[in-house]
C-alpha positions in Angstrom: 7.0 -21.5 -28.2 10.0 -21.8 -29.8 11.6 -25.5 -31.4 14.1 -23.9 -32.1 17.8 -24.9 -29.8 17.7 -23.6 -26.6 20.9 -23.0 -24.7 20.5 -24.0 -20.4 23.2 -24.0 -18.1 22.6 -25.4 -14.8 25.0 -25.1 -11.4 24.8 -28.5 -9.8 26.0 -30.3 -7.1 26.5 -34.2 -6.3 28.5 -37.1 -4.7 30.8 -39.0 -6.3 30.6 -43.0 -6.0 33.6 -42.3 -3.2 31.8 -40.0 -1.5 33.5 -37.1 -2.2 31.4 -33.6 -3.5 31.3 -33.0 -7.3 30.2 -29.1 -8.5 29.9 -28.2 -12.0 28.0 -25.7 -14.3 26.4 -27.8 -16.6 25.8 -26.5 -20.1 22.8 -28.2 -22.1 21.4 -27.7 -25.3 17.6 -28.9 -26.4 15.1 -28.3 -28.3 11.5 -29.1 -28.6 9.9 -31.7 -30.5 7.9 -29.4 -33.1 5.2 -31.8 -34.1 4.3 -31.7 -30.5 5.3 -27.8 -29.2 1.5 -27.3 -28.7 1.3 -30.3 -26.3 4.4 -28.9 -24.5 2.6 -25.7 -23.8 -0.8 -26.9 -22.9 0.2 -29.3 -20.5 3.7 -27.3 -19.0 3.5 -23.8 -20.0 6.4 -21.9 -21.2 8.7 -21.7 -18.3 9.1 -25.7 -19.6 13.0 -24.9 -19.6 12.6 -24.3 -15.1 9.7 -26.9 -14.5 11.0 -29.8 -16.5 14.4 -29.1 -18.3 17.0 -27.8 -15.0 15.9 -30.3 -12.4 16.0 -33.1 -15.1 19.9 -32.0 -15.6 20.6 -32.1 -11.7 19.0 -35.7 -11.5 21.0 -36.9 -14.5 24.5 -35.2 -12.8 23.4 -37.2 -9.3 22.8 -40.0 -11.1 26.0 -40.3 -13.5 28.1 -38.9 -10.8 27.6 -41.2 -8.3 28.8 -44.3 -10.7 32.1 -42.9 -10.4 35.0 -41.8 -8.3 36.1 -38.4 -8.3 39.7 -39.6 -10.0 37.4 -41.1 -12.8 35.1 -38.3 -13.0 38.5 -36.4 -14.3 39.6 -39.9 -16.2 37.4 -40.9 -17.8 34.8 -37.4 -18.8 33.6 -38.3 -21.9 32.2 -41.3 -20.6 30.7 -39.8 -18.1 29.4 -37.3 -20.3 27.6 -39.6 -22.6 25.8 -41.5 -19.6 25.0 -38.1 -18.3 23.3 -37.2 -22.0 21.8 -40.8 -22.4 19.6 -40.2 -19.1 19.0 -36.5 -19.3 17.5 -38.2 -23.0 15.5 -40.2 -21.0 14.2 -38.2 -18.3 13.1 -35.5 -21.3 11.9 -37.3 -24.1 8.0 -38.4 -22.1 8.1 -34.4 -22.6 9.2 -34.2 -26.2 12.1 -32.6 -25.4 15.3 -33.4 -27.4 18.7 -33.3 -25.8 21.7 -32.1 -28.7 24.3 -31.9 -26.0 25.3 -32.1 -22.6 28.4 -30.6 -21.6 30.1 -32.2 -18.4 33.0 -29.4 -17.5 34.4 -30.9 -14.3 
């Protein structure tokens, strides 16, 4: 397996914090923690990018996107892009995977 970066982009879908429906293709970019690759594989597998990685980045778009309004979605992006890369950090790193970059193109 590869720790090299790996390049996702994920289509995703979620409610603002008015209500109002937010769509964006999410581009990510990660790599794995080489000291503990091995791990990775023996307890995922190398489809780790579909198990673990996408659905991580649709929870971290929910969860981001719903502390704002649509307005400040467009406002106020790079905060929202920051919070959106501090959780997808924390939903990833109990698998040793590192987030470089979240791109948030609303």
């Amino acid at each position: 397996m590869s720790i090299r970066t790996q390049k996702d982009q994920v289509e995703a879908t979620a409610m603002s914090k008015n209500l109002q429906v937010v769509s964006s293709s999410i581009a990510v970019n990660y790599h794995l923690d080489g000291a503990q690759a091995m791990k990775v594989y023996q307890d995922i597998g190398i489809e780790y990018a579909d198990i673990i990685v996408a659905p991580a980045v649709q929870n971290a778009f929910k969860a981001v996107t719903a502390m704002f309004t649509a307005e400040e979605l467009i406002t106020a992006r790079d905060q929202a892009r920051i919070r959106a890369e501090e959780e997808l950090s924390k939903q990833l790193a109990p698998y040793n995977i590192i987030v470089e970059n979240f791109t948030l193109p609303l």
